[in-house]
C-alpha positions in Angstrom: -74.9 -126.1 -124.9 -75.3 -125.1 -121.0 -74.4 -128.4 -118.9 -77.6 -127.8 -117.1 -79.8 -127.8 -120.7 -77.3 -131.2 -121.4 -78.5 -132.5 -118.0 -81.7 -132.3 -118.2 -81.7 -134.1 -121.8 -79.9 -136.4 -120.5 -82.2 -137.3 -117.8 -85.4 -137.1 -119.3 -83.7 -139.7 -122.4 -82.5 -142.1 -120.2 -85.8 -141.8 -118.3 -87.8 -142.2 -121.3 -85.9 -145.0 -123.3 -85.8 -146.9 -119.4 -89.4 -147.1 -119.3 -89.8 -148.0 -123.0 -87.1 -150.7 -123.3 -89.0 -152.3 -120.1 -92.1 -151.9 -121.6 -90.6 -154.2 -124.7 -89.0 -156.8 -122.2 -92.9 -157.0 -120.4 -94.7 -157.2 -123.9 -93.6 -161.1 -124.8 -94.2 -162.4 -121.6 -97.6 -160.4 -121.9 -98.4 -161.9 -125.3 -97.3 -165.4 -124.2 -99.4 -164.7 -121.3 -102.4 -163.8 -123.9 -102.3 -166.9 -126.2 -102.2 -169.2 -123.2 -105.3 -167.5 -121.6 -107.3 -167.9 -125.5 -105.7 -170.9 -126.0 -107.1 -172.9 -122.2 -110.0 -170.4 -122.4 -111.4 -170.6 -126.1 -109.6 -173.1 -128.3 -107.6 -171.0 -130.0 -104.2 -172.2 -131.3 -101.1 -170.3 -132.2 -99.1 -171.7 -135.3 -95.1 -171.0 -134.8 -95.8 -168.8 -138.0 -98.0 -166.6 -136.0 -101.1 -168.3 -137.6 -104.4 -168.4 -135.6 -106.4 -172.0 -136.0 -109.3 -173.6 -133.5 -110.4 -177.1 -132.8 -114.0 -176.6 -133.7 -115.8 -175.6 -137.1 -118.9 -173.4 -135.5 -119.4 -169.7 -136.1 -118.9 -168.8 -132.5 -115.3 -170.0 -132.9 -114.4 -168.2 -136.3 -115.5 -164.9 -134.1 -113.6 -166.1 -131.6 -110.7 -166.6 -133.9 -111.4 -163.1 -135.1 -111.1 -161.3 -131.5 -107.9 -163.5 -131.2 -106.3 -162.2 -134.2 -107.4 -158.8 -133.5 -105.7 -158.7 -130.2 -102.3 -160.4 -131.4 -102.2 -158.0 -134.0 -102.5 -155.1 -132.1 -100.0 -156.6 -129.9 -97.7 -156.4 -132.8 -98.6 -152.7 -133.7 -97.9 -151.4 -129.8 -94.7 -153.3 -130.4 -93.6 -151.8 -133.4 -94.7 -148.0 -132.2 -92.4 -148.9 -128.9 -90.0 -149.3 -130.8 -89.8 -146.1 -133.6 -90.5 -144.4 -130.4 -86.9 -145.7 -128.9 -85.1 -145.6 -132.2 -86.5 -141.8 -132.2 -85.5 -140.8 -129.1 -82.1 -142.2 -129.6 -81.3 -141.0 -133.0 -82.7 -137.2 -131.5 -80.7 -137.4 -128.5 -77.5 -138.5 -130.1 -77.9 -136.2 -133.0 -78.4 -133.2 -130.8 -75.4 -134.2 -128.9 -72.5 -135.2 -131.7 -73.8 -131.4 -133.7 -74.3 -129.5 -130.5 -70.3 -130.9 -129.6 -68.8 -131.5 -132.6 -70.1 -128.9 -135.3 -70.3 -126.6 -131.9 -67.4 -124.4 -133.1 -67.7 -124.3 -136.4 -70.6 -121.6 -137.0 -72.7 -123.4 -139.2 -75.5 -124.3 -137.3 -78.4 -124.6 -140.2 -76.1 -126.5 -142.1 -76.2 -129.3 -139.2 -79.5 -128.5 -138.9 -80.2 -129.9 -142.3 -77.9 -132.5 -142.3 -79.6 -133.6 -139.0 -82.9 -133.7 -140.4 -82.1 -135.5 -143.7 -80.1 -138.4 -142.0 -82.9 -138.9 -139.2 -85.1 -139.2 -141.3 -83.1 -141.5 -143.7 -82.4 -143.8 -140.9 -86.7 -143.7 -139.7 -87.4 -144.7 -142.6 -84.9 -147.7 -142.7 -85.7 -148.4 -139.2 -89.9 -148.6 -139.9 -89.0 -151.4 -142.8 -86.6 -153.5 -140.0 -89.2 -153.3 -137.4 -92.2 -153.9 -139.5 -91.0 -156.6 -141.1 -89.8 -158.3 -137.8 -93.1 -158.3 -136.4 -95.1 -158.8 -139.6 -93.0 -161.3 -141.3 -95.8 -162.4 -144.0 -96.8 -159.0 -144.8 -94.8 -157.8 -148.2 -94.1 -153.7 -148.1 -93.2 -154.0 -151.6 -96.9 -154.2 -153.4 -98.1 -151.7 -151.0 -95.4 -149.1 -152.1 -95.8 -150.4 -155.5 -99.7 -149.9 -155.8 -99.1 -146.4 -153.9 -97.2 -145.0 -157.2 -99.7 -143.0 -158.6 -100.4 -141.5 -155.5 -96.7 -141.3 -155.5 -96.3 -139.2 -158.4 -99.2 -136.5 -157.4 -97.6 -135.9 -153.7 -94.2 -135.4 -155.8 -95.9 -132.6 -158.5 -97.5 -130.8 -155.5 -94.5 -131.0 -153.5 -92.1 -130.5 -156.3 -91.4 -126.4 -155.3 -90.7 -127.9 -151.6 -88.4 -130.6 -152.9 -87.0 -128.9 -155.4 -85.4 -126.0 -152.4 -84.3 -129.4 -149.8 -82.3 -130.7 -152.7 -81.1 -127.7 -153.9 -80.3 -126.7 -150.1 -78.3 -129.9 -150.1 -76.1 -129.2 -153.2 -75.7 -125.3 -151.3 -74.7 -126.9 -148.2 -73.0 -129.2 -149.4 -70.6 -126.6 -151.6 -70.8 -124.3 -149.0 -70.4 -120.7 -151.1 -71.0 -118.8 -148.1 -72.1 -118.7 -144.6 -73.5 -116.8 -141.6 -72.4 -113.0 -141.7 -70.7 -113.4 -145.3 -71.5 -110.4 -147.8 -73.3 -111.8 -150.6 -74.6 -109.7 -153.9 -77.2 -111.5 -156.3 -77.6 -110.3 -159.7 -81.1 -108.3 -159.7 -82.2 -109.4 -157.0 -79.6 -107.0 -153.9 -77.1 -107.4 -151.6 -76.7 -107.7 -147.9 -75.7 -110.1 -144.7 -76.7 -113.3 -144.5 -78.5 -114.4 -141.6 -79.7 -117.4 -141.7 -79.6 -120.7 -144.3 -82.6 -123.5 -144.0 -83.6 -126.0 -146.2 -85.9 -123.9 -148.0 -84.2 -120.8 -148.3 -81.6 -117.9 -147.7 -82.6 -114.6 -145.5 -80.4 -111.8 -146.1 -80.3 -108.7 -144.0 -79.9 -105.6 -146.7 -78.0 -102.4 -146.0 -81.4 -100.9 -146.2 -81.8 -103.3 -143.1 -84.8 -104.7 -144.9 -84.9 -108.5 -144.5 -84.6 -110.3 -148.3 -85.8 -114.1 -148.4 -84.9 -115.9 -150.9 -85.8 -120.0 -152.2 -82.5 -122.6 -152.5 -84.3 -123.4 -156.1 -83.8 -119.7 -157.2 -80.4 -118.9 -155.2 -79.0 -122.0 -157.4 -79.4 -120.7 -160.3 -78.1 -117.0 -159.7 -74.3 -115.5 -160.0 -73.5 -114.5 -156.1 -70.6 -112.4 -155.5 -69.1 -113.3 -152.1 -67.4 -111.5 -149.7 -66.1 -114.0 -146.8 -66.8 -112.5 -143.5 -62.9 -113.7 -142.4 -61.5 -112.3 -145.5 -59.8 -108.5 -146.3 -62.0 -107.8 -149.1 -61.5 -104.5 -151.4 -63.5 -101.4 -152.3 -62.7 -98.8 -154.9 -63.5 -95.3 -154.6 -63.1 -92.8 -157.5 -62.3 -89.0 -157.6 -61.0 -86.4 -160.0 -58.4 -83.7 -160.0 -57.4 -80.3 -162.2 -54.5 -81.5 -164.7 -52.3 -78.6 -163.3 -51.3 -80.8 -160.2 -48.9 -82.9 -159.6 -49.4 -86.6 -159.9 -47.0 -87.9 -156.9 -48.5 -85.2 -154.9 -51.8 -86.6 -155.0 -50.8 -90.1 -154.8 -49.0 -89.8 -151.7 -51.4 -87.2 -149.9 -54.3 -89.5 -150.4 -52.4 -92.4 -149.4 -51.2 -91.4 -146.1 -55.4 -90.0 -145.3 -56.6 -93.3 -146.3 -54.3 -95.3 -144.7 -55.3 -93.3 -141.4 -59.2 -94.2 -142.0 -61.0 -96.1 -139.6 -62.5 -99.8 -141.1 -59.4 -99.8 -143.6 -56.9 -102.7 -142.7 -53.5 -101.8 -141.7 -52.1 -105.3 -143.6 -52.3 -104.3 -146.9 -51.2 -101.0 -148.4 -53.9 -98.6 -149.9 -53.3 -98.5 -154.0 -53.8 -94.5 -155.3 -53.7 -94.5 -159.3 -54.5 -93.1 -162.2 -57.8 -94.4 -163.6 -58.6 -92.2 -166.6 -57.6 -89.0 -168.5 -61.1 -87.5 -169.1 -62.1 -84.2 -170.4 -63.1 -82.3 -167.5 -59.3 -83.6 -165.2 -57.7 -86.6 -164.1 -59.6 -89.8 -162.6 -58.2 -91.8 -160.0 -59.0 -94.7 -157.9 -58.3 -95.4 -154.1 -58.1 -99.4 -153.5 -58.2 -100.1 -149.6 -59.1 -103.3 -147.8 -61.5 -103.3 -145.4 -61.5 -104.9 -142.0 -65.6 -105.6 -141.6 -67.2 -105.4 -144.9 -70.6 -105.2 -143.5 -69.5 -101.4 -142.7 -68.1 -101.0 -146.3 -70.5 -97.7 -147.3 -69.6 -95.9 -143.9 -66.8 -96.8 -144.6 -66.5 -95.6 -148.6 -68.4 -92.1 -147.3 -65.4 -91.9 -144.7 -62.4 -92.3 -147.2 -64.3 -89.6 -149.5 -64.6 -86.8 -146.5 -60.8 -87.7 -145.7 -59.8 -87.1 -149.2 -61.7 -83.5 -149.7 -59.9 -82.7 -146.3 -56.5 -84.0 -147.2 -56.9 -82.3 -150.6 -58.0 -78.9 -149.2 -55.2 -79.0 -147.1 -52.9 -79.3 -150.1 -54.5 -76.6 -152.0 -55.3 -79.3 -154.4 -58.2 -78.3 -156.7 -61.1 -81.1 -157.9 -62.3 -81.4 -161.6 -65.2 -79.4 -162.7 -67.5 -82.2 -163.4 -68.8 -80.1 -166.9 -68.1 -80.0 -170.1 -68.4 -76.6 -170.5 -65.9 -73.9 -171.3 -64.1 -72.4 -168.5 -61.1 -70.3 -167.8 -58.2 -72.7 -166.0 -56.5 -70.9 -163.3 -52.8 -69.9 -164.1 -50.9 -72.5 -163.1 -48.9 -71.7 -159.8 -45.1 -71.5 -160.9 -42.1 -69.1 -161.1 -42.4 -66.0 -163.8 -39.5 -65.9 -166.6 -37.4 -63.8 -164.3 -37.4 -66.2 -161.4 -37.1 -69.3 -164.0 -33.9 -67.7 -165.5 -32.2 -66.7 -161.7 -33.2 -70.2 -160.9 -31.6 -72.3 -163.6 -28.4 -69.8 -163.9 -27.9 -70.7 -160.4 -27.9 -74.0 -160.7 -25.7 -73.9 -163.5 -23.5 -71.5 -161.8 -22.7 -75.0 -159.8 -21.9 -77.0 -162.9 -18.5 -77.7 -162.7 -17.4 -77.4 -166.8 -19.7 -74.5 -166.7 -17.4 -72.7 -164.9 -15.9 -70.7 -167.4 -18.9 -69.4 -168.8 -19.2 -65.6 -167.5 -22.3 -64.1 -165.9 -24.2 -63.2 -169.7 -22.9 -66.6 -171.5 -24.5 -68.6 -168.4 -28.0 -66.5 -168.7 -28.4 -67.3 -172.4 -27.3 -71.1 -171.6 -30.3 -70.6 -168.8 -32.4 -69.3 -171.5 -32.3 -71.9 -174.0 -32.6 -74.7 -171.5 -35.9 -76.8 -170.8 -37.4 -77.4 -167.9 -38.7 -81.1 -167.3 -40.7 -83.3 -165.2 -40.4 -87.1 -164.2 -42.4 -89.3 -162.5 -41.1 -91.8 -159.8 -39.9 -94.6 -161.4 -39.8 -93.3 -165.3 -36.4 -93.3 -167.1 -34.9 -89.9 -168.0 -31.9 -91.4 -170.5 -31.5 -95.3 -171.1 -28.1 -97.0 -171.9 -27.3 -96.8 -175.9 -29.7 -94.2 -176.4 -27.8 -91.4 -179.1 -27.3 -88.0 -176.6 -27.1 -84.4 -177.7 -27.9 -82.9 -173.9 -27.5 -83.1 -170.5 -29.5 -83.0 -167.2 -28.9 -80.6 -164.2 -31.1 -81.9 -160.9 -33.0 -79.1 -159.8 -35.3 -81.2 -157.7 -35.6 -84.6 -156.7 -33.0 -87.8 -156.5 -32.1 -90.2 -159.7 -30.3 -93.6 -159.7 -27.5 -94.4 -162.2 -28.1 -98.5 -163.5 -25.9 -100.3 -165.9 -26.6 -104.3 -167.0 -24.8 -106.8 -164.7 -26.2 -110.6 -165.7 -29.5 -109.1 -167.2 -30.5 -107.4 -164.2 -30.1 -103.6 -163.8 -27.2 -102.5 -160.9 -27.4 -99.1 -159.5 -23.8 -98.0 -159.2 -24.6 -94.4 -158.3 -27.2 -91.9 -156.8 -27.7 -88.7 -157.8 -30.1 -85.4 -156.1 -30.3 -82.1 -156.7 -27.2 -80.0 -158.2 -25.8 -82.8 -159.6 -25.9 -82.9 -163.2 -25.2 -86.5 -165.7 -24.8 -87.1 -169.7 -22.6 -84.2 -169.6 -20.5 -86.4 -172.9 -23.4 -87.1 -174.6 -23.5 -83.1 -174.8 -20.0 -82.3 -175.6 -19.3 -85.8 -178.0 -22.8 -87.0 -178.4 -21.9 -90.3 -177.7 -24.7 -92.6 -177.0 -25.7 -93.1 -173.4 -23.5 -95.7 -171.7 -26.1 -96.0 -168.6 -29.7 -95.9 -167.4 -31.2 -93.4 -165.4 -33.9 -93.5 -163.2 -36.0 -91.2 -161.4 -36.4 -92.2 -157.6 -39.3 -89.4 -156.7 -40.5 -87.1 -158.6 -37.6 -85.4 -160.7 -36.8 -81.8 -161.8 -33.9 -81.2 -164.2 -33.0 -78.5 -166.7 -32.4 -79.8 -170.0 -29.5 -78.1 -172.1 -28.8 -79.4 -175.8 -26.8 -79.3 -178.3 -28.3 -76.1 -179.6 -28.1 -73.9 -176.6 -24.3 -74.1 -176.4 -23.2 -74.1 -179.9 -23.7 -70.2 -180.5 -21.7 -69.7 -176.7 -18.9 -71.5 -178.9 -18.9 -70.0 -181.5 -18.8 -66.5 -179.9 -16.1 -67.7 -177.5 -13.8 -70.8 -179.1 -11.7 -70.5 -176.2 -14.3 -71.7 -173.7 -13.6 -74.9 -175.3 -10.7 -75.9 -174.2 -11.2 -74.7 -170.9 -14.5 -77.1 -170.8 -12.0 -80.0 -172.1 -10.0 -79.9 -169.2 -12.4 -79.8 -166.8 -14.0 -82.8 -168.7 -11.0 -85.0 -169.1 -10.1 -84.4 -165.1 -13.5 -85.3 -164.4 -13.7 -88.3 -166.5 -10.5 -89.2 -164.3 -11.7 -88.8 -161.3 -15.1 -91.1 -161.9 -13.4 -93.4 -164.0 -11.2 -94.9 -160.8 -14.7 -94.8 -159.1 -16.2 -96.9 -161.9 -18.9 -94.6 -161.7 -18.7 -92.7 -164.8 -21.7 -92.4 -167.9 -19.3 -92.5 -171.0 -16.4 -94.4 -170.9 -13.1 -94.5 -171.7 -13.3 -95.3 -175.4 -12.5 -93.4 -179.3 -13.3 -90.2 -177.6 -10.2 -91.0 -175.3 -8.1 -92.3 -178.0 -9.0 -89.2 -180.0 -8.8 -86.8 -177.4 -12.0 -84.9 -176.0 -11.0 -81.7 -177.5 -11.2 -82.9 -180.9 -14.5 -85.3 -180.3 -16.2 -81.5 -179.2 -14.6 -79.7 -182.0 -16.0 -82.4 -184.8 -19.7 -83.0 -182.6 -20.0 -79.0 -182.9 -19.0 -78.6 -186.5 -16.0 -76.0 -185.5 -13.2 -78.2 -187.4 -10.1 -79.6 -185.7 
């Protein structure tokens, strides 16, 4: 409140209770004044009680008696209005300055509005019975109230809509579900801002920028879905994509164009998943957090252009939204040719591939698999039986083994490196966890594609045993080794691989 608005109150209060509380001070000595004049004038007597009496019996001293009571009494009624009139003025001025300070800050000025009004007019009403009864000591309220109930209960029927929203106003305010500027939806009924709360009702300000009113006694009985102006709240916003692309692609493309969106909060990270596998392509979900909810559908249209953009950009194609039939593109990839120079290369770096000649590695290439892991998704676990290995082609995996229940990484793998190369050769079981850290490329070879290399060329054999046993050396002292040192040691590797392939000792 301005200090010149607070002045000015101030003034006029003081003012005004001033010249009312001398007016009280005046009015005894005027009334004393009053039944000394009747009393020496006409006759008239004043009982301590307030009772009127006269030393004569004629008629002219009954109406004399009459216009004496008359005037005392409405002595006592200018009293009594004097004083509602100071008890208002004081309960108003100190009401309007303990919310106007106190509750100043707190932005919720209809609720001390109402609370205002219900406690002044609590304490009027307990402040008409004090004073009433002070100056009208023989006059008994109750029978008057008591005689007054029928009339009573027809004011409460037609009032009962009206009561029915300041009550149910209270129990809102009192709860406090929202408040100015909140989000609220109500079932069936819309969604918007709120603007204002009374005692009667709630106006809301739609995003149609229509104005929605509605009554306390309605609003209490509805399901309203809050969103707290001080609050990060969420939005969702759904899309689909052709099943040819790449999931971590998408995920982290649309990430990085969301996060950049104006309205979405920087706090909290913007989730991209996987909502559904449909018929037409794949259905995601962006999850972002927005900074002013009252924007939220600009903002929604905004994240949607960003993600065509960002997705264009990417040569990332969108689901046909049919159910018809249609031709799928070829999906972008190398041809065989490419796919077989690719994997022979990057067995050509295999270390106990290296005496395999040029032919022997092409039909290892051929019979190998290509395959695809997400971040996060286990290519081998620990005690899992093995009849292949895994060259890294593209990507980066983690090597865990159980320490105390919880998984240790003792080694990190990318591309060119191969693991599970014993499983292959022995087909012991898997002796560690591994785990893709992006998204993972690796050729797969089995048991299947080397056996006929074998079986063609026994010798290779033992040249692959020796550069198996100096590699199990070598990570061994590093601790960093799949299989360990165990019955294929004790039984030598060469004769593990002979029994594993079927090509006797």
């Amino acid at each position: 409140m301005p200090a010149s608005e607070f002045q000015k109150r101030a003034l006029f209060f003081l003012l005004f209770a001033g010249t009312v509380t001398l007016i009280l001070v005046l009015v005894p000595a005027t009334e004393t004044f009053v039944q000394e004049y009747l009393s020496a004038h006409f006759g008239i007597a004043f009982g301590p009680d307030g009772s009127i009496g006269s030393s004569g019996g004629g008629a002219g001293d009954v109406m004399t008696q009459t216009t004496g009571s008359i005037i005392v009494t409405l002595l006592h009624v200018f009293k009594v209005l004097l004083w509602l009139a100071l008890i208002i003025s004081v309960v108003r001025f100190v009401g309007h300055l303990l919310f106007a300070t106190v509750f100043r800050g707190a932005g919720q000025s209809e609720i001390s509005s109402l609370v205002r009004t219900v406690l002044s007019i609590i304490i009027y009403i307990v402040s008409f019975f004090i004073v009433f009864q002070s100056q009208f000591p023989t006059v008994q309220l109750a029978p008057l109230f008591t005689g007054s109930t029928i009339i009573g209960i027809v004011v409460g029927l037609a009032l009962q809509d009206t009561l029915g929203n300041l009550f149910a106003g209270i129990a809102l305010q009192a709860d406090q579900p929202f408040q100015v500027g909140d989000v609220i939806s109500i079932s069936n009924r819309g969604s918007g801002v709120v603007e204002t709360v009374s005692w009667r009702g709630v106006k809301i300000r739609t995003f149609q920028n229509k104005l929605l009113v509605i009554s306390n006694a309605v609003l209490g009985k509805e399901t309203i879905e809050v969103a707290p102006k001080d609050n990060l709240n969420a939005r969702v916003v759904t899309f689909s994509i052709d099943y040819g692309e790449s999931p971590d692609r998408v995920a982290m493309s649309v990430r990085d164009a969301v996060r950049q969106t104006e309205n979405v909060s920087q706090k909290l990270r913007p989730v991209v998943r996987i909502r559904n596998l449909s018929e037409s392509g794949v259905e995601w979900e962006v999850k972002y957090w927005a900074e002013d909810y009252t924007k939220h559908n600009d903002t929604d249209a905004l994240v949607r252009q960003r993600i065509w953009y960002v997705l264009h950009r990417e040569k990332i194609d969108f689901a046909h939204p049919s159910q018809t039939i249609h031709l799928q593109r070829k999906p972008r990839g190398k041809s065989h040719v490419e796919y077989l120079n690719t994997a022979s290369e990057h067995l050509q770096g295999v270390p106990i591939f290296a005496p395999l000649c040029e032919d022997e590695l092409q039909k290892l290439a051929e019979a190998s698999n290509l395959r695809v892991f997400a971040p996060g998704e286990a290519i081998v676990r620990k005690g899992q039986e093995g009849k292949s290995m895994y060259v890294i082609t593209r990507g980066a995996v983690r090597v865990q083994i159980p320490v105390n229940g919880t998984a240790k990484t003792i080694n990190h793998l990318k591309g060119n490196d191969f693991f599970g190369e014993m499983s292959l050769l022995t087909g012991e079981p898997r002796t560690a966890t591994v785990v893709a850290d992006e998204e993972t490329e690796v050729l797969q070879i089995k048991k299947g594609a080397l056996k006929p290399i074998f079986e063609q060329n026994p010798d290779l054999m033992k040249a692959i045993c020796d550069i198996v046993e100096e590699r199990r050396e070598l990570l061994s002292t590093k601790d960093l080794s799949e299989e360990p040192n165990g019955t294929s040691s004790d039984r030598g590797v060469l004769s593990s691989i002979r029994k594993f392939f079927g090509m006797g000792s």
